[in-house]
C-alpha positions in Angstrom: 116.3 157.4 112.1 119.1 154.5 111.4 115.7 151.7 111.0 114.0 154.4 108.4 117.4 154.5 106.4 117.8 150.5 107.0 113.7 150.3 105.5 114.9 152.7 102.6 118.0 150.6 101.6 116.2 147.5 101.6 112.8 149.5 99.4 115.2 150.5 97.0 117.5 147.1 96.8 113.9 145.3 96.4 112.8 147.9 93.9 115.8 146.9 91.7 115.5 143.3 91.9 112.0 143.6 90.9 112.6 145.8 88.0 115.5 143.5 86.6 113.7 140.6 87.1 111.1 142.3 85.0 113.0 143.1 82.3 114.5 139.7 81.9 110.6 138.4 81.6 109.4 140.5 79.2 109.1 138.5 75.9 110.1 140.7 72.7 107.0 141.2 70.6 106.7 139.5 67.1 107.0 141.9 64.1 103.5 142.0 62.7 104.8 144.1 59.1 102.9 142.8 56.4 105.9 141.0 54.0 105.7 140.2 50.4 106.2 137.3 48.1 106.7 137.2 44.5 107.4 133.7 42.4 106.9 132.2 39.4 104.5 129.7 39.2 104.0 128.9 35.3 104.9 125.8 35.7 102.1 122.8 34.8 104.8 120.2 35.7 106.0 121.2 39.0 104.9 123.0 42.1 106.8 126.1 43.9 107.0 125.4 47.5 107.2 128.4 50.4 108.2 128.9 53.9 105.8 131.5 55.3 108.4 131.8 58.5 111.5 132.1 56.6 109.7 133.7 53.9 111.3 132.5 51.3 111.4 129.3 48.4 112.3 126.1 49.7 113.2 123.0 47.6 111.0 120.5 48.2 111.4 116.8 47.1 108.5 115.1 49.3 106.1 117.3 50.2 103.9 114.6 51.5 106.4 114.6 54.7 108.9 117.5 54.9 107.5 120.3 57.6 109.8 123.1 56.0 106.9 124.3 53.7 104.0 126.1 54.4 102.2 126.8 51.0 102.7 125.3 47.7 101.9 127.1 43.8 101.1 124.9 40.9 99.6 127.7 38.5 96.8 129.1 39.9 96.1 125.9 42.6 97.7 126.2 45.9 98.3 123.7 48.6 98.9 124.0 52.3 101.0 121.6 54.6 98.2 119.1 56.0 95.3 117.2 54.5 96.6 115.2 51.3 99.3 117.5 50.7 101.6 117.1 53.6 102.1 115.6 57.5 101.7 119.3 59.0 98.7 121.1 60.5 98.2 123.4 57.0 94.8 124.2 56.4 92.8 127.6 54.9 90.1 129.9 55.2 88.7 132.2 53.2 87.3 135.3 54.9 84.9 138.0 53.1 86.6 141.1 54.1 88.9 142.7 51.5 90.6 144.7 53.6 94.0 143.5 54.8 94.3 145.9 58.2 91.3 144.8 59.2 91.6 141.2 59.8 93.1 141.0 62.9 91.7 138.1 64.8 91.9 134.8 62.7 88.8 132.7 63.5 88.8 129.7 65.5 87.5 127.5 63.4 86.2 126.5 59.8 89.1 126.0 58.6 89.7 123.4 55.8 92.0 120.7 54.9 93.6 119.5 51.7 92.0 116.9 49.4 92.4 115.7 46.1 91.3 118.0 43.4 91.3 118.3 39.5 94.5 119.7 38.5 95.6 120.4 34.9 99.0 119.4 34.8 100.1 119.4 31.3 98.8 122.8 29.6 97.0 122.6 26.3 94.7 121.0 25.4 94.3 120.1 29.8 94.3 116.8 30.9 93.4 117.1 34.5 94.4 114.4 37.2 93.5 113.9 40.4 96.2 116.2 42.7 95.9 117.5 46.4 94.9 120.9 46.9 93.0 123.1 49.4 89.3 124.1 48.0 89.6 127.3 49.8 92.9 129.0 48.5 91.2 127.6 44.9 88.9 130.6 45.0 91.9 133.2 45.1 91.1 133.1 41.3 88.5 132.3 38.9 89.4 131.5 35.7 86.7 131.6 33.1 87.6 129.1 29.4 83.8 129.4 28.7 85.3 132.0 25.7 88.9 132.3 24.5 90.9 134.1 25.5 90.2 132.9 29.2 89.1 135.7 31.5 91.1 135.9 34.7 89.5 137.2 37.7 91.4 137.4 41.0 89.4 137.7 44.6 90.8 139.9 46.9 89.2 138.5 50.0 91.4 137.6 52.7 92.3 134.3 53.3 93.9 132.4 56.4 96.2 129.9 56.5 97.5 127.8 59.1 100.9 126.9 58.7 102.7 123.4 59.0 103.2 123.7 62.8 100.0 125.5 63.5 100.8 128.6 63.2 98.1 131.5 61.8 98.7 133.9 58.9 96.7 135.7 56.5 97.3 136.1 53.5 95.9 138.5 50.8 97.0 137.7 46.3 97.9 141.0 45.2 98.9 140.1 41.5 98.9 137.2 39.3 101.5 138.7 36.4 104.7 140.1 36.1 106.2 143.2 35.1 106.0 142.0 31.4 102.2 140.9 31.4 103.1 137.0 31.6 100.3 135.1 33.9 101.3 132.6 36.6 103.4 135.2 38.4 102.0 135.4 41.8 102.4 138.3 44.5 101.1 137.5 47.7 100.8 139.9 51.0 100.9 138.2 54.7 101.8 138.4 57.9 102.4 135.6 59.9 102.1 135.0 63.8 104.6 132.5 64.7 103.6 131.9 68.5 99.9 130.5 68.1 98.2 133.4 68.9 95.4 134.1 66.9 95.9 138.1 66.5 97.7 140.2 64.0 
C-alpha cells in the first residue's frame, strides 16, 4: 500500500509538471479579423504609404529603403515594399475568387514584383513618367478615358500581398470614394498573417 500511494504522488506531481510545461508552450494564436483601411489618395504629387502590421499611415521619406511600409497609394496605382519600389520582400498576386472568406491558403508562388510603370503624376491634361509599381495590384481598377467622363470600374478579386518582411496578406478594395462622392478615396479589406504561414 505505502509504494501504490508513493506511485500516485509521483503520477500526479508528473501530471502537473507536464501540464504547466504545456501551458507555458502553447503560442497564442494570431487574430485572423478582417481589418479595414480608409485614406485618401487624390494626390498626383505624392504617394500614401501603409503599414499592413500596424495598420495604420506611416510617413515615408525614402521608400526605396525604409522597411516600415508595406503598400503604397498614388491614385489608383499601388506599390508594394520590393522590386523597384523598396528593399523589402513586397510582392502581389491577384487571385480570381471574389469572395473574401474563401481565400484561405495564399499560394506559393506567382507572385510578382515591382517594376517601373507609366504613372500620371500631374493630373490634367497627364503627363505620365516612368514610376515603380506592381502590375498586379494595377488591375484593382480599370479606368476607361476612351469617353469623358472616365468610367471607373473596380475588380473585386482578391489579391495577395506579401509584406516587406515576408509576411502574407490578402487584401480585397472595397470602395474607391468617399462619403461625399469624391474619387481617389480608397477602402481596403485584409487580414494579415504576421508569422509566415500561409493560411488565414
Amino acid at each position: 500500500m505505502k509504494n501504490f500511494k508513493l506511485l500516485l504522488i509521483a503520477f500526479i506531481t508528473f501530471s502537473l509538471s507536464f501540464t504547466s510545461c504545456s501551458d507555458d508552450n502553447d503560442d497564442p494564436k494570431p487574430n485572423l479579423e478582417a481589418e479595414e483601411i480608409s485614406l485618401d489618395a487624390t494626390s498626383f504629387t505624392e504617394w500614401v504609404y501603409v503599414s499592413l502590421s500596424s495598420g495604420q499611415i506611416v510617413n515615408v521619406t525614402d521608400p526605396a529603403n525604409d522597411m516600415n511600409w508595406d503598400i503604397g497609394f498614388h491614385r489608383w496605382d499601388v506599390r508594394t515594399n520590393g522590386g523597384y519600389s523598396g528593399s523589402g520582400q513586397g510582392a502581389a498576386l491577384k487571385l480570381n475568387e471574389t469572395n473574401f472568406e474563401q481565400v484561405t491558403v495564399a499560394p506559393e508562388t506567382g507572385y510578382v514584383t515591382d517594376i517601373m510603370l507609366q504613372i500620371n503624376m500631374t493630373g490634367m491634361p497627364p503627363v505620365y513618367e516612368d514610376h515603380p509599381a506592381n502590375p498586379e495590384l494595377a488591375q484593382w481598377m480599370d479606368l476607361d478615358m476612351s469617353d469623358m467622363p472616365p468610367i471607373y470600374t473596380m475588380a473585386n478579386n482578391i489579391f495577395i500581398v506579401k509584406t516587406a518582411e515576408g509576411n502574407y496578406a490578402k487584401i480585397q478594395f472595397t470602395d474607391y470614394m468617399n462619403d461625399a462622392g469624391d474619387r481617389g478615396h480608397i477602402t481596403f479589406q485584409y487580414i494579415l498573417q504576421p508569422d509566415g504561414s500561409r493560411n488565414f
